[in-house]
Backbone as a ProteinNet text record, in pm:
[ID]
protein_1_A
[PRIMARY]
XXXXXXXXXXXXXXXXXXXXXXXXXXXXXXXXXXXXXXXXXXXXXXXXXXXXXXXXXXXXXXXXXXXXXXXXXXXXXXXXXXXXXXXXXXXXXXXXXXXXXXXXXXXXXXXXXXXXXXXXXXXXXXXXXXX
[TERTIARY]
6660.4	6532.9	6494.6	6573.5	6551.1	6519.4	6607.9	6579.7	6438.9	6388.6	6223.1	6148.6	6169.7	6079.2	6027.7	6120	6164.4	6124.3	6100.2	6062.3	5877.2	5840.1	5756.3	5634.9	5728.5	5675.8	5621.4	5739.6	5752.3	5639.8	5586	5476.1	5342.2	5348.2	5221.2	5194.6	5291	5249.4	5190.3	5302.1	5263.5	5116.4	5074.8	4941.3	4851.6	4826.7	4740.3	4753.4	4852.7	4860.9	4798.9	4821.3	4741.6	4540.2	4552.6	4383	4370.1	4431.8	4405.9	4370	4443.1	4473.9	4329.1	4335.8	4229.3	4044.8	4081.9	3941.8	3941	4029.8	4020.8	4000.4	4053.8	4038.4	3898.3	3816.5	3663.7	3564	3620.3	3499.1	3540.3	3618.7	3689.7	3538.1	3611.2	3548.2	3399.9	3274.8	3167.9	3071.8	2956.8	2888	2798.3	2749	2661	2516.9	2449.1	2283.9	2223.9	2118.7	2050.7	1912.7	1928.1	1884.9	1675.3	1566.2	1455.3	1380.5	1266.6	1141.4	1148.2	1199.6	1264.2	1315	1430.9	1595.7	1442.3	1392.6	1303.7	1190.9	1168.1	1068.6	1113.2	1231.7	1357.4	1370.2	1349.4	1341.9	1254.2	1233.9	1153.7	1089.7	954.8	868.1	775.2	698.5	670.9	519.5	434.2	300.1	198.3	62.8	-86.4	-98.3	-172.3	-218.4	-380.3	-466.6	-569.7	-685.3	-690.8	-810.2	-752.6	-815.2	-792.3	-938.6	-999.4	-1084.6	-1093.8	-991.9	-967.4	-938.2	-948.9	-869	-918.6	-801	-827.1	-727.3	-704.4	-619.8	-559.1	-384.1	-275.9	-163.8	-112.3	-0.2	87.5	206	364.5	376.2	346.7	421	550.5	610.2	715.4	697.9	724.6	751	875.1	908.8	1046.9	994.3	1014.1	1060.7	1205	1196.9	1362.1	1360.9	1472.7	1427.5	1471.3	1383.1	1456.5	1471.2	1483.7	1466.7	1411.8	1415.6	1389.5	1269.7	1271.5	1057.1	1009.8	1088.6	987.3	1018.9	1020.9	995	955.8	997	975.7	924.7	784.2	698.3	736.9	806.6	762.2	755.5	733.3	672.9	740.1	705.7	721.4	579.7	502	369.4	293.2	268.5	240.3	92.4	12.7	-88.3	-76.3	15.4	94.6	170.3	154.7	214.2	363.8	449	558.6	486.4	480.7	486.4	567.6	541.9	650.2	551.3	634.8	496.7	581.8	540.6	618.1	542.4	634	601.3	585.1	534.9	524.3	498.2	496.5	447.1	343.8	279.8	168	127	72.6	27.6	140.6	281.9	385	389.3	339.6	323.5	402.1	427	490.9	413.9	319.5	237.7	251.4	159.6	178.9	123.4	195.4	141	8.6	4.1	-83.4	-104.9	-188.7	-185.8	-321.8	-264.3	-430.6	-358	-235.1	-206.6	-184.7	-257.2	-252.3	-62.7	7.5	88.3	131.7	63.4	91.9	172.7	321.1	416.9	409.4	371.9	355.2	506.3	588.1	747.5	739.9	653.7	633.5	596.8	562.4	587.4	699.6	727.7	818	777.4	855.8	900.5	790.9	816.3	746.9	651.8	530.2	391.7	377.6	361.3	325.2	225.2	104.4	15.9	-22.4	-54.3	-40.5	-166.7	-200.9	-347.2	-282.1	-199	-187.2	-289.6	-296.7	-372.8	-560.4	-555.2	-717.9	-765.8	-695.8	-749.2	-718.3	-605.4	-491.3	-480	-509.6	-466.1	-344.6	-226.5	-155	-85.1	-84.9	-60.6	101.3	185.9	315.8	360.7	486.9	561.2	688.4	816.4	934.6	1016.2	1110.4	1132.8	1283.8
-2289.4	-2328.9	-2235.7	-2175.6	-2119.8	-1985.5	-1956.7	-1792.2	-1821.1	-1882	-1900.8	-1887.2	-1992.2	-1970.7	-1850.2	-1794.4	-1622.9	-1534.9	-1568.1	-1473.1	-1514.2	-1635.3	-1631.6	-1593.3	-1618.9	-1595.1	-1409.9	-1360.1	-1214.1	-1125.4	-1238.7	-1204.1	-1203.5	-1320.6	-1371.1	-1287.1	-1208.1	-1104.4	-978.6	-971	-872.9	-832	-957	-958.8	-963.7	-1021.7	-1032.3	-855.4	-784.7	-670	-588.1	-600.7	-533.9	-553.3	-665.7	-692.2	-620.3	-642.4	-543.6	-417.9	-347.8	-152.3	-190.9	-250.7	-206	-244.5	-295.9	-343.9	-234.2	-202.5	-127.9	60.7	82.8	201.7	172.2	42.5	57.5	110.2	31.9	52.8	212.2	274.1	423.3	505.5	434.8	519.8	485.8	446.7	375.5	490.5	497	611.8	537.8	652.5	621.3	575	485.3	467.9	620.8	680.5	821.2	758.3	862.5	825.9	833.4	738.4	721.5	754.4	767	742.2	646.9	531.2	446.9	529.9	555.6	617.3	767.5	888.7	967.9	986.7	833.6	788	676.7	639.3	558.7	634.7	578	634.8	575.9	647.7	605	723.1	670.4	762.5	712.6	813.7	777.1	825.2	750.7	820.5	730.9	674.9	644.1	534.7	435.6	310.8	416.1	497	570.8	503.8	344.9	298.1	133.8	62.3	-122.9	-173.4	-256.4	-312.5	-439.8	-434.1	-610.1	-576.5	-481.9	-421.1	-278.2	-224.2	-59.3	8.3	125	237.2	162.1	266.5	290.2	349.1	427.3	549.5	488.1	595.8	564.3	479.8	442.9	293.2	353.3	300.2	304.6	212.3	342.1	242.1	266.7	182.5	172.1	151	221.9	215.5	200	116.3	96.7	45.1	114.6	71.6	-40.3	-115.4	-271.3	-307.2	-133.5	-203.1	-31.8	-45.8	99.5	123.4	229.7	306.8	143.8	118.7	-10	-18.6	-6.9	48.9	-113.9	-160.3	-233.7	-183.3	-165.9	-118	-229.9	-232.7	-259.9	-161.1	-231.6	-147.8	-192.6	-171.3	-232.3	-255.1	-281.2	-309.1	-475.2	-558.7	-707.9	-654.2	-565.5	-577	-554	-496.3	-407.9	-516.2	-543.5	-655.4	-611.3	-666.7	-645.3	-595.8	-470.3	-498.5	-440.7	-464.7	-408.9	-361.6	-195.4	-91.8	-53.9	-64.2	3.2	164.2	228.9	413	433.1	560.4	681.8	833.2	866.2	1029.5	1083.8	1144.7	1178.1	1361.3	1482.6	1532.9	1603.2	1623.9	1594.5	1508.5	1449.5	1313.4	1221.4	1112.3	979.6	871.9	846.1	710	573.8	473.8	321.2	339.2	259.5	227.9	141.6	19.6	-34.2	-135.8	-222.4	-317.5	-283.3	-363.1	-323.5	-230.3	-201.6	-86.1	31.2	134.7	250.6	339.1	402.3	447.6	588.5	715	822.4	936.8	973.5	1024.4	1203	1266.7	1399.6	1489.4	1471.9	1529.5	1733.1	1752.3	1906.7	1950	1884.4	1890.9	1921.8	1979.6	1955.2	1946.1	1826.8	1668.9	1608.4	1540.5	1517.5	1380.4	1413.8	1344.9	1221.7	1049.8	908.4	884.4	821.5	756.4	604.5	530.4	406.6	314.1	257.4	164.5	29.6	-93.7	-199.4	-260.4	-325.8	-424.8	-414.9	-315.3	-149.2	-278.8	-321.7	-347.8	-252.4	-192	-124	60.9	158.6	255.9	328.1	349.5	416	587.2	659.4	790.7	833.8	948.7	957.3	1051.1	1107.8	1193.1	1115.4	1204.7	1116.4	1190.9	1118.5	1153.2	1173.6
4355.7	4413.2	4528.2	4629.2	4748.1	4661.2	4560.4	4528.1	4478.4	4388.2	4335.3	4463.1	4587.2	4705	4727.5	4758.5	4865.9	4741.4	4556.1	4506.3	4497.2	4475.8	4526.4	4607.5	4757.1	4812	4848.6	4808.6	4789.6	4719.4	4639.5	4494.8	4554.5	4637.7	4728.1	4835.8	4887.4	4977.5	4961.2	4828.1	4779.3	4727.6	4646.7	4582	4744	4844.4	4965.4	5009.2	5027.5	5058.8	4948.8	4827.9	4713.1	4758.3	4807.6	4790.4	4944.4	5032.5	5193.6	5132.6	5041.6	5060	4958.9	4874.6	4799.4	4858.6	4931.8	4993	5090	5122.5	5252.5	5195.6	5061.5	5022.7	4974	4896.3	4840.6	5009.7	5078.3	5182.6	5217.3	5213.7	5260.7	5158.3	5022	4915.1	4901.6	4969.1	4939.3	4970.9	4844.9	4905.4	4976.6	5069.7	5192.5	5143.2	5150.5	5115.3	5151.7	5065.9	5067.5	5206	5285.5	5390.8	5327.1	5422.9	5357	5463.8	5451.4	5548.8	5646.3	5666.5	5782.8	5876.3	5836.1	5899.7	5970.5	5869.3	5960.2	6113.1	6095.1	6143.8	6234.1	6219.6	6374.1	6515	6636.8	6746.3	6834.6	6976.6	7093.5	7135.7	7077.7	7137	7260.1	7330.7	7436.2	7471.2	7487.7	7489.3	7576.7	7535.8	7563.5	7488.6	7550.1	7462.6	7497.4	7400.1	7389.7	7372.1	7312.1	7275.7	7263.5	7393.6	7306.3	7323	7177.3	7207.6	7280.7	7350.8	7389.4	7547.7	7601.3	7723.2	7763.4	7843.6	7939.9	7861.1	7874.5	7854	7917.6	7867.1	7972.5	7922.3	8001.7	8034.1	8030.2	7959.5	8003.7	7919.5	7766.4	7681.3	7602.5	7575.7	7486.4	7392	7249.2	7112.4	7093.8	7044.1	6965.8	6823.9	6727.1	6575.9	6513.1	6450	6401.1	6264	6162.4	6014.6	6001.7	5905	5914.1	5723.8	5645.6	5497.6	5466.4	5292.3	5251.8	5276.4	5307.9	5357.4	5436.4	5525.8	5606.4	5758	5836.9	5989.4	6070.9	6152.5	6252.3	6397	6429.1	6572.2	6697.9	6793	6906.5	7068.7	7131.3	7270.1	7366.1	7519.6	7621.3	7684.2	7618.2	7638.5	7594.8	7618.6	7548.3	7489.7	7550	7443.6	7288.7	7280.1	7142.6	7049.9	6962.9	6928.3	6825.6	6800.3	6680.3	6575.4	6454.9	6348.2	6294	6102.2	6043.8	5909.3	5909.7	5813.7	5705.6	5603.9	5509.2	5515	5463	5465.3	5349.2	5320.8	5248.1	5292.8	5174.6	5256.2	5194.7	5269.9	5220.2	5284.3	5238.2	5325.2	5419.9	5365.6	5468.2	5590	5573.9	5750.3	5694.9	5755.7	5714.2	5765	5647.2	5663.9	5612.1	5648	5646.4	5490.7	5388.9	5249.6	5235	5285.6	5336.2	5452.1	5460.1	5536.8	5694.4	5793.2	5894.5	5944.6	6007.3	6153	6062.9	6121.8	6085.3	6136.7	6086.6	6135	6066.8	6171.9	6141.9	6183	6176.3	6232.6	6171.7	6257.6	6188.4	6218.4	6167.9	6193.5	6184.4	6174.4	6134.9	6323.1	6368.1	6547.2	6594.3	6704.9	6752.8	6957.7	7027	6905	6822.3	6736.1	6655.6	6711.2	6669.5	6710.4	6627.4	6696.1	6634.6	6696.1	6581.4	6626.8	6523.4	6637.3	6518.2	6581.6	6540.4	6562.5	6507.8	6613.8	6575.1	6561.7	6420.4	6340.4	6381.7	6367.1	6400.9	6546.4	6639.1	6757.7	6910.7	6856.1	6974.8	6918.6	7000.8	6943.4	7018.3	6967.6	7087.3	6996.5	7121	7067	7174.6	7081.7	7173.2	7093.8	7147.4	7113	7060.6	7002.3	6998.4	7106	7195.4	7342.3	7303.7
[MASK]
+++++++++++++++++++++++++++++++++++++++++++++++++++++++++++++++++++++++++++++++++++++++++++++++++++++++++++++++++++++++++++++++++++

């Protein structure tokens, strides 16, 4: 009875250590997602709120872009007139633009640094560099 235990148990380790190396060699071996228009167009740029119909200019905003999904981009600021959005991309023209929807979002990467301008939901226009 004790020898069955101890072989047992021997089997059971064995098999938990089999599933460690092998989980641990899949994630080793995993190819990387092919990087998209998100991942290009991720960063903090820094520019002009240029036009609000609801308000004044103003200097010095920060966007933050960050990919949140393939060709799809999440906009926020440090600005409250500016609201959250989230743009899906394409390219067009070599630029990297919004597919559809109201905010315009046009990242011209052929700059250097490369030039964003985006018009949240056509009430807000803000213009920037990537910093």
């Amino acid at each position: 009875m004790q020898f069955r235990r101890s072989a047992f148990l021997g089997l059971a380790m064995a098999g938990v250590w089999t599933c460690i190396s092998s989980t641990h060699a899949w994630s080793a071996d995993a190819p990387q997602r092919k990087p998209d228009l998100g991942d290009a167009a991720e960063g903090i740029y820094v520019g002009d709120v240029i036009s609000d119909s609801k308000g004044a200019s103003q200097s010095d905003v920060t966007i933050t872009v960050t990919r949140v999904g393939m060709n799809l981009v999440r906009v926020d600021s440090n600005y409250p007139r500016l609201p959250v959005i989230e743009v899906p991309l394409t390219q067009a023209m070599g630029k990297v633009v919004q597919v559809r929807g109201d905010s315009v979002f046009l990242l011209d990467r052929g700059k250097s640094p490369a030039e964003l301008d985006v018009s949240f939901r056509n009430e807000v226009s803000w213009s920037g560099q990537r910093r």
